[in-house]
N, C-alpha and C positions, 0 to 999 in steps of 0.2 A: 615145381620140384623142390625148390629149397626151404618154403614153407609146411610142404609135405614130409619134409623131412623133422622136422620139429612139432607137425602134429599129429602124423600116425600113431602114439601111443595112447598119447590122449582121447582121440577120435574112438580106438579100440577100448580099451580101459572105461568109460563112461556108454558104451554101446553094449559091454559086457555088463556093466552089474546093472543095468538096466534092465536087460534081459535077465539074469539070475533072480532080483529084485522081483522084476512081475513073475517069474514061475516058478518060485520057490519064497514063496513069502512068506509060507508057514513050514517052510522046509527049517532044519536048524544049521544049514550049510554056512561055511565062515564067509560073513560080507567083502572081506579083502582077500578076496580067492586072486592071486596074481597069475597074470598070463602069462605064456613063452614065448618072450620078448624073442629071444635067442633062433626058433621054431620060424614066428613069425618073418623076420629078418628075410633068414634065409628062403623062405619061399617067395617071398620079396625079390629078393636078389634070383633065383630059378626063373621068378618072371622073365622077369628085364632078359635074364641069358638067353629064355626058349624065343621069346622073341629075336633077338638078335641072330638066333642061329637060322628061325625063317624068313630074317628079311631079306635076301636075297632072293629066294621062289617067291617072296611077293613084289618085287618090286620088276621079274621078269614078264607080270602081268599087270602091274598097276603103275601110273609115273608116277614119276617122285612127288609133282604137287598135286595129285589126287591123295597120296598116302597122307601126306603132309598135311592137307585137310581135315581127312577121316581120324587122322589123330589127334587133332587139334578137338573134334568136333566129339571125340569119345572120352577124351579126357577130362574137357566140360561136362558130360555128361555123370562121369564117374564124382567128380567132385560136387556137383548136384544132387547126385545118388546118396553118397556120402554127407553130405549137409540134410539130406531130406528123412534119410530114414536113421536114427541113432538108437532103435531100440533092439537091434538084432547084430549081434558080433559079426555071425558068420559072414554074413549079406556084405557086412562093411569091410569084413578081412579079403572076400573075394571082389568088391568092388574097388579096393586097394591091389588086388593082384593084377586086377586087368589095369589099375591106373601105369604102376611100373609095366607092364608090357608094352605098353604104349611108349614109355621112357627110354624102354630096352629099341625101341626102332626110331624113335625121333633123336637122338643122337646120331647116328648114319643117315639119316636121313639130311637130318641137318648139314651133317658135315658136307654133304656133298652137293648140297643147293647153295651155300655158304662160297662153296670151290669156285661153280658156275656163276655166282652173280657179283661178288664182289674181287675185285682184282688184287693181287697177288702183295702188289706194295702197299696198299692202305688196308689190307684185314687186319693187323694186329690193331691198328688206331681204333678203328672202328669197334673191334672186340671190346676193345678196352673202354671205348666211349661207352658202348651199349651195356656194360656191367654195372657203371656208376646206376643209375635208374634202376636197375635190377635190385641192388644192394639197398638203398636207401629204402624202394619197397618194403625189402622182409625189414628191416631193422622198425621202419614205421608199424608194422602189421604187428610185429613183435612187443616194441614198446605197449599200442594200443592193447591187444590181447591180455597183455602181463598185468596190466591194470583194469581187468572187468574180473568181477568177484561172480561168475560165472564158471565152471566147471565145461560148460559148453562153448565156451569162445571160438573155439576150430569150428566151428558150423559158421560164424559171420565170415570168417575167414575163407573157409571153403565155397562157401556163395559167391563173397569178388572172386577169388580165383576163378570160379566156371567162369562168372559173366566175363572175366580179362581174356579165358581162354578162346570165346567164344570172337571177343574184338578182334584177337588175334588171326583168329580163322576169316571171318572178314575182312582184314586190314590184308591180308598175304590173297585172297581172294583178287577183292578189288585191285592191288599193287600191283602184284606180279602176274598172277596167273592171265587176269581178264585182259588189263592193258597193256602189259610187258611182251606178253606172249614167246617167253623167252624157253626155248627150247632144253628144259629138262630132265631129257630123257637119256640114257646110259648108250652111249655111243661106240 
């Protein structure tokens, strides 16, 4: 999410005149046709809401570490989608829309497997521990990106992300779901 945040313009922007580029290359249309950042955003942000407003009907039929999976496991998918195909805006705008909807339910989600697994007196520690390695991340991703003289950097980027998201889905697989067997469900 926080590297997503720094390169959805970019990701858009290089996937848009890409596309202008190849079908309009004898057009006389202006090459620095700028999007709507402003537009985009907010459908961004409608994502995340419309989700948040159905998680609750889905989590009446789904548990929470099945949702937690499927989210892990779409999100990789979308930032794959995203790293694989940069020649089509729309494709990328709306594979960016289903990324935040997935954003929009894996916060509740989280918060409330979060509630269930870790106790009450060591969650802020822990919070706080598990931010450092968060943080350092983007700042190394960042650092590296900012020095490749590449206009497409957010595709390397986007690739670790799936394949992290992907460990992630495994790591929460194996950990909790398989061995833990810790009861999840809304009681």
């Amino acid at each position: 999410m926080y590297l997503f945040v720094f390169f959805w313009a970019p990701a858009l922007q290089s996937s848009s005149s890409s596309s202008s580029s190849s079908s309009s290359s004898s057009s006389s249309s202006p090459s620095g046709t700028s999007l709507p950042y402003g537009v985009i955003f907010a459908a961004f942000m409608a994502s995340t809401l419309a989700s948040s407003l159905i998680f609750g009907k889905i989590t009446e039929r789904l548990p929470f570490d099945s949702l937690l999976l499927s989210l892990l496991g779409v999100s990789s998918l979308c930032f794959f989608l995203a790293a694989s195909n940069t020649s089509s805006s729309q494709f990328t705008f709306w594979v960016f829309c289903l990324f935040e909807a997935c954003v929009g339910m894996y916060f509740p989600t989280m918060g409330f497997l979060k509630g269930k697994l870790i106790d009450d007196g060591v969650r802020s520690q822990v919070y706080g521990f598990l931010r450092i390695p968060l943080n350092v991340f983007v700042v190394v991703a960042l650092l590296v990106t900012g020095r490749m003289e590449s206009d497409k950097a957010f595709v390397g980027v986007f690739r670790v992300c799936s394949g992290l998201l992907l460990l992630a889905a495994g790591g929460f697989w194996g950990l909790v779901v398989r061995k833990s067997g810790v009861d999840v469900q809304v009681e």
